[in-house]
Backbone and ligand atoms as CSV (ligand in chain L), in Angstrom:
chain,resi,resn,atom,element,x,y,z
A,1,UNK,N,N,-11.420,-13.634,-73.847
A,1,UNK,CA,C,-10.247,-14.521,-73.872
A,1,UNK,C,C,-9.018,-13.743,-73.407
A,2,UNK,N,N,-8.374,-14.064,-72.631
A,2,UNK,CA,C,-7.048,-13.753,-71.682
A,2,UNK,C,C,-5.774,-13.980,-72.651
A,3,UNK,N,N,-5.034,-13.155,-72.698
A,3,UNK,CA,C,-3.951,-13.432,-73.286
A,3,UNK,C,C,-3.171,-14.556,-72.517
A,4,UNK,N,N,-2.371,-15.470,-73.311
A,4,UNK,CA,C,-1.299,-16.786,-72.956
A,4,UNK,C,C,-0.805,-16.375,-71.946
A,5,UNK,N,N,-0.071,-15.189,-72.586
A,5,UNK,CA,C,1.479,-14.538,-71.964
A,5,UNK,C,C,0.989,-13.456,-71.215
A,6,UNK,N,N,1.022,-13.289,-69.489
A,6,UNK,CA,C,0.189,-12.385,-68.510
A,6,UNK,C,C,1.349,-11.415,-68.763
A,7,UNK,N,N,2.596,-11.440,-69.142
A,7,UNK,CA,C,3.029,-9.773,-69.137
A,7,UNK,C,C,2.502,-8.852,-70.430
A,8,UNK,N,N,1.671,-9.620,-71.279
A,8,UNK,CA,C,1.285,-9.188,-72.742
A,8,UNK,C,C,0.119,-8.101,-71.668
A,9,UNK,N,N,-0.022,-8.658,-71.160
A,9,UNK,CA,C,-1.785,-7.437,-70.782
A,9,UNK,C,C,-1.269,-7.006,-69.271
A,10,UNK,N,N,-0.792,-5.605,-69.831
A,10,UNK,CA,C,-0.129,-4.866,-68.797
A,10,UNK,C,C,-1.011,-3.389,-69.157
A,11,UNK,N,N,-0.732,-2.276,-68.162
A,11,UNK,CA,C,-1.046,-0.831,-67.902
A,11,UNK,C,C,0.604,-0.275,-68.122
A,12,UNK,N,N,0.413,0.657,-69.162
A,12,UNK,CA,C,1.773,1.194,-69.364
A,12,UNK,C,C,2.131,1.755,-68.124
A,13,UNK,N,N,1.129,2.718,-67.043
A,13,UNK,CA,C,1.272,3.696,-66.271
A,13,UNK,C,C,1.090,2.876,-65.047
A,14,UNK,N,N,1.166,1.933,-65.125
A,14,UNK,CA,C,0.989,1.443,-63.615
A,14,UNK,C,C,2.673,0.646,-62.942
A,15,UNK,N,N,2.457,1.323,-61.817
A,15,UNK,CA,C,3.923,0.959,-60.906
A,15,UNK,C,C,3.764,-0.707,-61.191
A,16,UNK,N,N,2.953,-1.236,-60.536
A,16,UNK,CA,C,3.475,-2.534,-60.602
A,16,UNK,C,C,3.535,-3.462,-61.821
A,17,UNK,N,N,2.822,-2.968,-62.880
A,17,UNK,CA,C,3.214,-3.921,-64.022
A,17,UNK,C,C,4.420,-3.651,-64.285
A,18,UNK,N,N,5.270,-2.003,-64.018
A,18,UNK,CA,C,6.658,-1.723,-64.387
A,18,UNK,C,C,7.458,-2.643,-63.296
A,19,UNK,N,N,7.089,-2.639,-62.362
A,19,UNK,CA,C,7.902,-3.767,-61.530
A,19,UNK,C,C,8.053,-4.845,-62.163
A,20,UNK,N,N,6.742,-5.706,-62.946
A,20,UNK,CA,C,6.633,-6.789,-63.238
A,20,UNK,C,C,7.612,-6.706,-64.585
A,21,UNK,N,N,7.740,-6.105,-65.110
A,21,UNK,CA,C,8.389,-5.993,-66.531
A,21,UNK,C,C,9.551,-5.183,-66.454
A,22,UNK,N,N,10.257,-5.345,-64.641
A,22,UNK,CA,C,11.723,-4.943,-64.691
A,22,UNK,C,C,12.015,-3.371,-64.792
A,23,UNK,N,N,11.223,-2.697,-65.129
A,23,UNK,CA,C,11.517,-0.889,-65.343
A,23,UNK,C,C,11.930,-0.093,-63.998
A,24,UNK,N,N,10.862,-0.828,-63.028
A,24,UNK,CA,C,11.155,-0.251,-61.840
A,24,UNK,C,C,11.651,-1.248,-61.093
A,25,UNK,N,N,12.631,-1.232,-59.935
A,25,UNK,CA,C,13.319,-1.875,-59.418
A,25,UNK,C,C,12.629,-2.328,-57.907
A,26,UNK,N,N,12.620,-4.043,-57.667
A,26,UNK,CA,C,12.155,-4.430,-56.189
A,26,UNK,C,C,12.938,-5.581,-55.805
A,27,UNK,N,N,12.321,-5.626,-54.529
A,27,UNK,CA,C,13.184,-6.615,-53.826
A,27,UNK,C,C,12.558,-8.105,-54.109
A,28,UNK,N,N,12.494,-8.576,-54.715
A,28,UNK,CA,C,11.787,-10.170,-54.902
A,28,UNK,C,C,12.159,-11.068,-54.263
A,29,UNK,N,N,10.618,-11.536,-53.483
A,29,UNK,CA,C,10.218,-12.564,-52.712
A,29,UNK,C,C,10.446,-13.973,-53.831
A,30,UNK,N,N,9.469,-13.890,-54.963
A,30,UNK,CA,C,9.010,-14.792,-55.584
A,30,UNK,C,C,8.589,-15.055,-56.993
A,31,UNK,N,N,8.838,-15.826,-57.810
A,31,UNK,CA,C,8.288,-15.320,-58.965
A,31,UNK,C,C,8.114,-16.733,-60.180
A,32,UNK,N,N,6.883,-16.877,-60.425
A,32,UNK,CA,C,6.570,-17.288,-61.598
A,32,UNK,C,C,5.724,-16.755,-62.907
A,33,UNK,N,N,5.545,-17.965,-63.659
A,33,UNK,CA,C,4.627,-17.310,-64.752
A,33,UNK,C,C,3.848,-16.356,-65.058
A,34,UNK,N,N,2.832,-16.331,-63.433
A,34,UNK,CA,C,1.891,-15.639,-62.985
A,34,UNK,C,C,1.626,-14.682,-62.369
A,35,UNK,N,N,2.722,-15.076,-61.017
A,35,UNK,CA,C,2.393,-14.218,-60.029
A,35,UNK,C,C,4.349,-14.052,-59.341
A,36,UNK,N,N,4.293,-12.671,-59.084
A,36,UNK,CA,C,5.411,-11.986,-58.740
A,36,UNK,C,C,5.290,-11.420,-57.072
A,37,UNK,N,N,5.893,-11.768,-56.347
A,37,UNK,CA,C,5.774,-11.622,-54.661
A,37,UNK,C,C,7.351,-10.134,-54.496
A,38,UNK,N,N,6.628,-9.199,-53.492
A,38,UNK,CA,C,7.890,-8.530,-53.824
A,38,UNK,C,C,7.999,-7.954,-52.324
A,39,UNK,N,N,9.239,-7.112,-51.761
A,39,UNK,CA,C,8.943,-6.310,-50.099
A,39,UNK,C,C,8.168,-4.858,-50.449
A,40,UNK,N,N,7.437,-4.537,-50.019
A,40,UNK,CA,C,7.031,-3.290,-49.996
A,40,UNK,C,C,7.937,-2.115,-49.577
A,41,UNK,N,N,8.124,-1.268,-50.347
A,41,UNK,CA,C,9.032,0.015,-50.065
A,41,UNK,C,C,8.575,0.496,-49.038
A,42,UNK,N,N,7.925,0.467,-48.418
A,42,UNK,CA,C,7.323,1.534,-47.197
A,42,UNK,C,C,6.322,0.402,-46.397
A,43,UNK,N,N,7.550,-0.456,-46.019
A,43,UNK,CA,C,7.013,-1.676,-44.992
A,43,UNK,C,C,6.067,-0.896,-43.577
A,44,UNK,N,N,5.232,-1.753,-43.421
A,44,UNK,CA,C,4.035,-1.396,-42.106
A,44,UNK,C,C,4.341,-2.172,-40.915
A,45,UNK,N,N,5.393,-3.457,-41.063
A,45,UNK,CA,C,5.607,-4.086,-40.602
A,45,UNK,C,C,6.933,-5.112,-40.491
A,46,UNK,N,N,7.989,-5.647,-39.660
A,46,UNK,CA,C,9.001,-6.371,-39.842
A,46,UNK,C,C,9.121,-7.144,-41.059
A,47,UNK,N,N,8.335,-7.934,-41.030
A,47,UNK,CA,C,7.956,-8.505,-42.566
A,47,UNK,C,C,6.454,-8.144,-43.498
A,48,UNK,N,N,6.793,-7.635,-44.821
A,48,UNK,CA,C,5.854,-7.240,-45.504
A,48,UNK,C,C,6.258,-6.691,-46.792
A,49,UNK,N,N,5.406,-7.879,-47.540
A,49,UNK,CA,C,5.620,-8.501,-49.331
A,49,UNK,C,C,4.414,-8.222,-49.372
A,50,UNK,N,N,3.916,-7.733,-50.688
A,50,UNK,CA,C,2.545,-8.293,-52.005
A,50,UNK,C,C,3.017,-9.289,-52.879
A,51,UNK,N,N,1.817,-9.953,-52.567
A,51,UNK,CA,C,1.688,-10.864,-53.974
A,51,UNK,C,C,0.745,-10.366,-54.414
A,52,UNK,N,N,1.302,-10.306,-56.328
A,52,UNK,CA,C,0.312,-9.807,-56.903
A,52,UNK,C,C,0.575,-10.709,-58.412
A,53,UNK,N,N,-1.176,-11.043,-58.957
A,53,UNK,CA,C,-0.911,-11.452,-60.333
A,53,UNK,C,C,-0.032,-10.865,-61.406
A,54,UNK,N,N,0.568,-11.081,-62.154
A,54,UNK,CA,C,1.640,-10.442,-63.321
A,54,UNK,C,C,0.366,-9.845,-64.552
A,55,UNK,N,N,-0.307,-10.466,-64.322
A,55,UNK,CA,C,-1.526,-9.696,-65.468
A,55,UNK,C,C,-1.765,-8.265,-64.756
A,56,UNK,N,N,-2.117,-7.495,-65.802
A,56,UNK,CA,C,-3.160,-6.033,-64.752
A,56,UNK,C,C,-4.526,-6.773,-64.399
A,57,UNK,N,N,-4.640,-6.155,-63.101
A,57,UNK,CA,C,-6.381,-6.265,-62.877
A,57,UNK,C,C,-6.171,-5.967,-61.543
A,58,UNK,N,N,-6.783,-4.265,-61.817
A,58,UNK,CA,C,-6.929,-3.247,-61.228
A,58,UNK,C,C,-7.696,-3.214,-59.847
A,59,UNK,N,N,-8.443,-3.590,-59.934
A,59,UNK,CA,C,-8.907,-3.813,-58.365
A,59,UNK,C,C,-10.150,-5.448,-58.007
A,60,UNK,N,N,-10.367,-5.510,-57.238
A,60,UNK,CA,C,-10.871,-7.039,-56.728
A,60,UNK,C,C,-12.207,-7.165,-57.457
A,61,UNK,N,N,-12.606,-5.991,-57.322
A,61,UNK,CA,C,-13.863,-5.693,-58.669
A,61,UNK,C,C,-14.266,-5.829,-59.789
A,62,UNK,N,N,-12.544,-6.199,-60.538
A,62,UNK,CA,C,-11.881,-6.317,-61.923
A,62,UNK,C,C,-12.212,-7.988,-62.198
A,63,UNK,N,N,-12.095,-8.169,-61.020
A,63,UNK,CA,C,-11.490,-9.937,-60.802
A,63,UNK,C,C,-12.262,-10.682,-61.682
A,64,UNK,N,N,-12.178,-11.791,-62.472
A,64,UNK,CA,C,-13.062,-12.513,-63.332
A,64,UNK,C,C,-12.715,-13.833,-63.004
A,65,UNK,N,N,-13.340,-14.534,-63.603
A,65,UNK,CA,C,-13.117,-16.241,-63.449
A,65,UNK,C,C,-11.843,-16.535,-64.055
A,66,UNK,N,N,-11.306,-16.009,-64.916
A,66,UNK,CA,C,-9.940,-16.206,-65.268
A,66,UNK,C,C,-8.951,-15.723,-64.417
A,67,UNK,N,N,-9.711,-15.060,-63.775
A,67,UNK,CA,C,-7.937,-14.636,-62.855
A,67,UNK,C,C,-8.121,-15.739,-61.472
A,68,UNK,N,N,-8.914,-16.761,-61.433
A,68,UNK,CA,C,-9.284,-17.121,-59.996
A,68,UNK,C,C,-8.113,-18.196,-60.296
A,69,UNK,N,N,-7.380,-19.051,-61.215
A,69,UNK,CA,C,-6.533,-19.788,-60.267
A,69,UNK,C,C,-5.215,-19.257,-60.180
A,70,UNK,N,N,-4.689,-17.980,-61.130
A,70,UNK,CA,C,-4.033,-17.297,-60.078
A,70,UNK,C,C,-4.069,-16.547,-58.660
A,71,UNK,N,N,-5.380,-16.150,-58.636
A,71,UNK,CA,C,-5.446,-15.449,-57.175
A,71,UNK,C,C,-5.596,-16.586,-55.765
A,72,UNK,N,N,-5.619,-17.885,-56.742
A,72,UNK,CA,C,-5.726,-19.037,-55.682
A,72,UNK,C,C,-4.556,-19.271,-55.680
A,73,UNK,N,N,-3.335,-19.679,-56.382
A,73,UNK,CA,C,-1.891,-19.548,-56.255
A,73,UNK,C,C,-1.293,-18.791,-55.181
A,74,UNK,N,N,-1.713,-17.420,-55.555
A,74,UNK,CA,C,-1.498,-16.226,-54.191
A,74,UNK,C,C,-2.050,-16.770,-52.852
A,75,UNK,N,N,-2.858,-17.058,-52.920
A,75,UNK,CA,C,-3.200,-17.855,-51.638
A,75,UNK,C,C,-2.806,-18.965,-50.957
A,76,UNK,N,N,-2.056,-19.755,-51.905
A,76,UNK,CA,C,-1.671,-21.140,-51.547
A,76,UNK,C,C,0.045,-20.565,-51.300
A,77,UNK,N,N,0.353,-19.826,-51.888
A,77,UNK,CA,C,2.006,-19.080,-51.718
A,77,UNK,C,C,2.318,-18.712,-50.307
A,78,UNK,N,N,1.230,-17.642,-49.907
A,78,UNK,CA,C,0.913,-16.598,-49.454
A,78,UNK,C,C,1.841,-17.343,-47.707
A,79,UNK,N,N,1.119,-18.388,-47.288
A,79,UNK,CA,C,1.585,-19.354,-46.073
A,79,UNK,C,C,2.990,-19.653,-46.357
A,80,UNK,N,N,3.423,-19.875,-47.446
A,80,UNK,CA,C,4.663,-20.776,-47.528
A,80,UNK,C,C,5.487,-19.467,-47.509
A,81,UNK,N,N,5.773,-18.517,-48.390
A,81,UNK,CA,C,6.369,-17.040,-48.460
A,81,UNK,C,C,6.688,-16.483,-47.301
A,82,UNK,N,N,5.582,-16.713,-46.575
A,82,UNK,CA,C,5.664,-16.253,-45.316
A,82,UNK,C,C,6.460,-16.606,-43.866
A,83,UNK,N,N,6.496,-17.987,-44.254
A,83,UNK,CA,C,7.193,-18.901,-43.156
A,83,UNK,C,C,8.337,-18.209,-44.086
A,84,UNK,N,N,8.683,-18.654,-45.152
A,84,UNK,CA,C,10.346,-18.194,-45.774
A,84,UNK,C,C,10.999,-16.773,-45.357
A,85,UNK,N,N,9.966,-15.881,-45.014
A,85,UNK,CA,C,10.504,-14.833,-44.544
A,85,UNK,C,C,10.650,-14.467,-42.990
A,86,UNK,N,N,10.223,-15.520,-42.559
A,86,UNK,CA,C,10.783,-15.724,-41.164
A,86,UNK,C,C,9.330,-15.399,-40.401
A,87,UNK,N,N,7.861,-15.648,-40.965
A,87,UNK,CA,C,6.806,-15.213,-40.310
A,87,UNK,C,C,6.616,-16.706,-39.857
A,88,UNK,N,N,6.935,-17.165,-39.044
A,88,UNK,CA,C,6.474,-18.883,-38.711
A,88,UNK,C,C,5.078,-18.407,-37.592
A,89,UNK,N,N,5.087,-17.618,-37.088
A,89,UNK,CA,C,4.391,-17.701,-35.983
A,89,UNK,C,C,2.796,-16.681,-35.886
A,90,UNK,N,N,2.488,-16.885,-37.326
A,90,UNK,CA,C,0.956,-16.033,-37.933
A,90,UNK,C,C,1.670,-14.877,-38.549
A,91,UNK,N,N,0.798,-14.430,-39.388
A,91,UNK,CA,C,0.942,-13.348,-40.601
A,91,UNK,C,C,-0.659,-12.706,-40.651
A,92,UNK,N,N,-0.859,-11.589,-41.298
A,92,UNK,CA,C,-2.031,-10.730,-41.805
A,92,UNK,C,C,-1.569,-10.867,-43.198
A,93,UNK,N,N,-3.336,-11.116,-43.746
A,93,UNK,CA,C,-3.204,-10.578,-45.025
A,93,UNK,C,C,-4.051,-9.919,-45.705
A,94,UNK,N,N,-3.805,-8.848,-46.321
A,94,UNK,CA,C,-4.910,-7.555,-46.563
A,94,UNK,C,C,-4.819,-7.304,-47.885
A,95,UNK,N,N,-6.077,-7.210,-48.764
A,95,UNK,CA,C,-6.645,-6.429,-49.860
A,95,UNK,C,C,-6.984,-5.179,-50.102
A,96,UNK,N,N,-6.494,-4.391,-49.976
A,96,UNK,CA,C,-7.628,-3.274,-50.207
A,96,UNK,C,C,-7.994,-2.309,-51.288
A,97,UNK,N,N,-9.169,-2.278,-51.510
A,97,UNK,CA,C,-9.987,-2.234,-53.084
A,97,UNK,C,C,-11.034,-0.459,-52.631
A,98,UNK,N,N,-10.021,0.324,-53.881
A,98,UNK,CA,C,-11.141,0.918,-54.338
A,98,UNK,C,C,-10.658,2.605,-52.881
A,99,UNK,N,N,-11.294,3.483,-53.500
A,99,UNK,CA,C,-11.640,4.427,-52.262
A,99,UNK,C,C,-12.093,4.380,-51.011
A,100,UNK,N,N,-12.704,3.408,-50.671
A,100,UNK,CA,C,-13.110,2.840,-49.302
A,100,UNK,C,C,-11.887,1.981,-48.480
A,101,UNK,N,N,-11.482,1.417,-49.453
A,101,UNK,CA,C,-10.702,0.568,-48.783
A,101,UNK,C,C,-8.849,1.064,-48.916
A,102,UNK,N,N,-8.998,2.460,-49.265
A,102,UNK,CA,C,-8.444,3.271,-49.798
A,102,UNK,C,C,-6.766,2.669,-49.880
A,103,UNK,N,N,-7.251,1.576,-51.420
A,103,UNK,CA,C,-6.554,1.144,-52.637
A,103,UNK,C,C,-5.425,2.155,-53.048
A,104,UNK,N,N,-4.247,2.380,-52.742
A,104,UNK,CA,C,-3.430,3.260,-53.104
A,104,UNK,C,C,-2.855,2.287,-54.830
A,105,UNK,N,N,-2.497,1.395,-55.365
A,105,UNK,CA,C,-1.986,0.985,-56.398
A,105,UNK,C,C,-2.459,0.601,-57.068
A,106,UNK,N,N,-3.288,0.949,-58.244
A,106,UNK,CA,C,-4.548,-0.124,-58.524
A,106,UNK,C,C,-4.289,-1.190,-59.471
A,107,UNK,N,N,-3.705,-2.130,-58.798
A,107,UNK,CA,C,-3.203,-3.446,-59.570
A,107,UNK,C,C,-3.372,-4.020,-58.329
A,108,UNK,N,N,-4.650,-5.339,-58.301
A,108,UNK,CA,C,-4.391,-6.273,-57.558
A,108,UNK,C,C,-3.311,-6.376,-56.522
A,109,UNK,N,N,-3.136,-6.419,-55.476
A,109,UNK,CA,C,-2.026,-7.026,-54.930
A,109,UNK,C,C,-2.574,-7.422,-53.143
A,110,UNK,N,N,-1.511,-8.323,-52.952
A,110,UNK,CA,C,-2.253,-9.438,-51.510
A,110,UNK,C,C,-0.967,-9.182,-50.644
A,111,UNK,N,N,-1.230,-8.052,-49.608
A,111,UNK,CA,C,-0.309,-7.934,-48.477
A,111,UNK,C,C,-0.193,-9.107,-47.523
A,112,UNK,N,N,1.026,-9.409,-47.057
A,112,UNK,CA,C,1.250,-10.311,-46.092
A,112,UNK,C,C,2.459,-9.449,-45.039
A,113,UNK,N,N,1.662,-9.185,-43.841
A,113,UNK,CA,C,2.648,-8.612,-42.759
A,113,UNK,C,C,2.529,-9.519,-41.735
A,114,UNK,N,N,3.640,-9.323,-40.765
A,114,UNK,CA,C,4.088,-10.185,-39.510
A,114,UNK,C,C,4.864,-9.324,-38.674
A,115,UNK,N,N,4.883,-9.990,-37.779
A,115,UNK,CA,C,5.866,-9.721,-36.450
A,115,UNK,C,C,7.095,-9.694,-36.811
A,116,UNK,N,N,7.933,-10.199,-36.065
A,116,UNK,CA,C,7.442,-11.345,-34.720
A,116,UNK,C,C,6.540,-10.842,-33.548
A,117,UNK,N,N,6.256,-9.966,-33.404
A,117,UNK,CA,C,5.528,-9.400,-32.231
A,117,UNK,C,C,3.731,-9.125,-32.914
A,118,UNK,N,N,2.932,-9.685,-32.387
A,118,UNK,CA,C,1.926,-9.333,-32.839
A,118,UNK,C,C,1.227,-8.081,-33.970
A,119,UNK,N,N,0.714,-8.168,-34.601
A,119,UNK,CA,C,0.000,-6.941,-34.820
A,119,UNK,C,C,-0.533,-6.144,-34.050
A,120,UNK,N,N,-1.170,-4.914,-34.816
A,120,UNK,CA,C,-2.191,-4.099,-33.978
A,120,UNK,C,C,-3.499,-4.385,-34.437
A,121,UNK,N,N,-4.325,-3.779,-34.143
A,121,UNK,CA,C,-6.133,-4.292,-33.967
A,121,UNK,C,C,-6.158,-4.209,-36.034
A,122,UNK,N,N,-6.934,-5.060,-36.381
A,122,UNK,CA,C,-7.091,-5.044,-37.782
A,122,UNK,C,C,-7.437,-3.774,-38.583
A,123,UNK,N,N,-8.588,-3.546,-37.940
A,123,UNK,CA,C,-9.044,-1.815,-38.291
A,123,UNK,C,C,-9.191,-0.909,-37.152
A,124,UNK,N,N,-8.771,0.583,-37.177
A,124,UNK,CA,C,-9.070,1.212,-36.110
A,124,UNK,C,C,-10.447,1.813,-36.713
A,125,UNK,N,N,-11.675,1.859,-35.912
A,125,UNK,CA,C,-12.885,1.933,-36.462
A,125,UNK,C,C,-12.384,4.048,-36.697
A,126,UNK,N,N,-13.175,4.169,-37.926
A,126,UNK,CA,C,-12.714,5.655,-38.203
A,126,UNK,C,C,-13.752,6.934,-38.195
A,127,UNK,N,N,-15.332,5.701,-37.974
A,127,UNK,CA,C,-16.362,6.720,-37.383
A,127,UNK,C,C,-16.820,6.570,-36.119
L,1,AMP,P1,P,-2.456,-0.240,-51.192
L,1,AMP,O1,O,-2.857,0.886,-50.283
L,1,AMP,O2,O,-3.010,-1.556,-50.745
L,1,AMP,O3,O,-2.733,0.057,-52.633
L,1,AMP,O4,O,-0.909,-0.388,-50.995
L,1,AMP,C1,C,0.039,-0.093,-51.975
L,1,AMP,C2,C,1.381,-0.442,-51.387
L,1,AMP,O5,O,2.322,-0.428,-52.440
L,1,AMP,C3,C,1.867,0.513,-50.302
L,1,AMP,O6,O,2.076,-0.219,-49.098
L,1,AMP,C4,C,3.171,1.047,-50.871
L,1,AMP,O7,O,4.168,1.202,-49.898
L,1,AMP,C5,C,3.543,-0.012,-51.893
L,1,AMP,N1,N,4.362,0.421,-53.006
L,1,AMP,C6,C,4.158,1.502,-53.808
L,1,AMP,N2,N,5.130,1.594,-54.732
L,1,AMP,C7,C,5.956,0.531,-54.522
L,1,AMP,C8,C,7.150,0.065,-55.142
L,1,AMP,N3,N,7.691,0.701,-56.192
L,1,AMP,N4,N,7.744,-1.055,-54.650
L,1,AMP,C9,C,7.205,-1.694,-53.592
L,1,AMP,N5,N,6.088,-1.316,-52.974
L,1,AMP,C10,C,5.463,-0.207,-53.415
């Protein structure tokens, strides 16, 4: 059973629940009950926010049936956020989980980057 209140089940040591609970300071996209949209300090791209659930859950691996209609929220945001930040014309959006996918924050979170000028190739193959 999931706690009511998603800032109740936090990681003391983790950056982004301190984001979520105000300690550390961001630029906010977005924010409800659930889920908190923010710019990334060390943008990859003209435009580029995470959305991430306000609960901890550490990597996509973590994920349970309770976190699915927030991570469907993030998804349904994810388009609209994006046009708001001036991405009208396609966006990327990236997960990445774990040492392979070499997960630097381990709290959930759903990158959305854009142009206006295209991206570059999704992955540069690394073997
Ligand atoms: P990932 O490799 O998917 O775990 O990416 C983590 C992202 O979090 C990186 O793009 C970082 O630039 C970003 N990041 C780390 N600390 C902060 C912070 N305090 N505020 C905003 N973004 C952050």
């Amino acid at each position: 059973m999931k706690a009511k209140f998603p800032e109740m089940e936090a990681d003391p040591n983790c950056v982004f629940c301190k984001i979520v609970r105000g300690e550390i300071p961001s630029r906010k996209v977005y924010e409800d009950t659930d889920v908190l949209a923010f710019h990334d300090v060390n943008p990859k791209a003209p435009v580029h926010f995470m959305l991430i659930p306000k609960r901890h859950v550490a990597t996509l691996y973590d994920v349970g049936e309770d976190d699915a209609s927030t991570l469907g929220k993030i998804m349904a945001l994810a388009g609209r956020l994006a046009r708001e930040q001036g991405a009208d014309d396609g966006f990327r959006t990236i997960i990445n989980t774990g040492r392979v996918g070499r997960q630097e924050v381990m709290h959930v979170h759903v990158h959305v980057l854009a142009g206006p000028d295209p991206l570059g190739p999704m992955v540069a193959r690394s073997h």
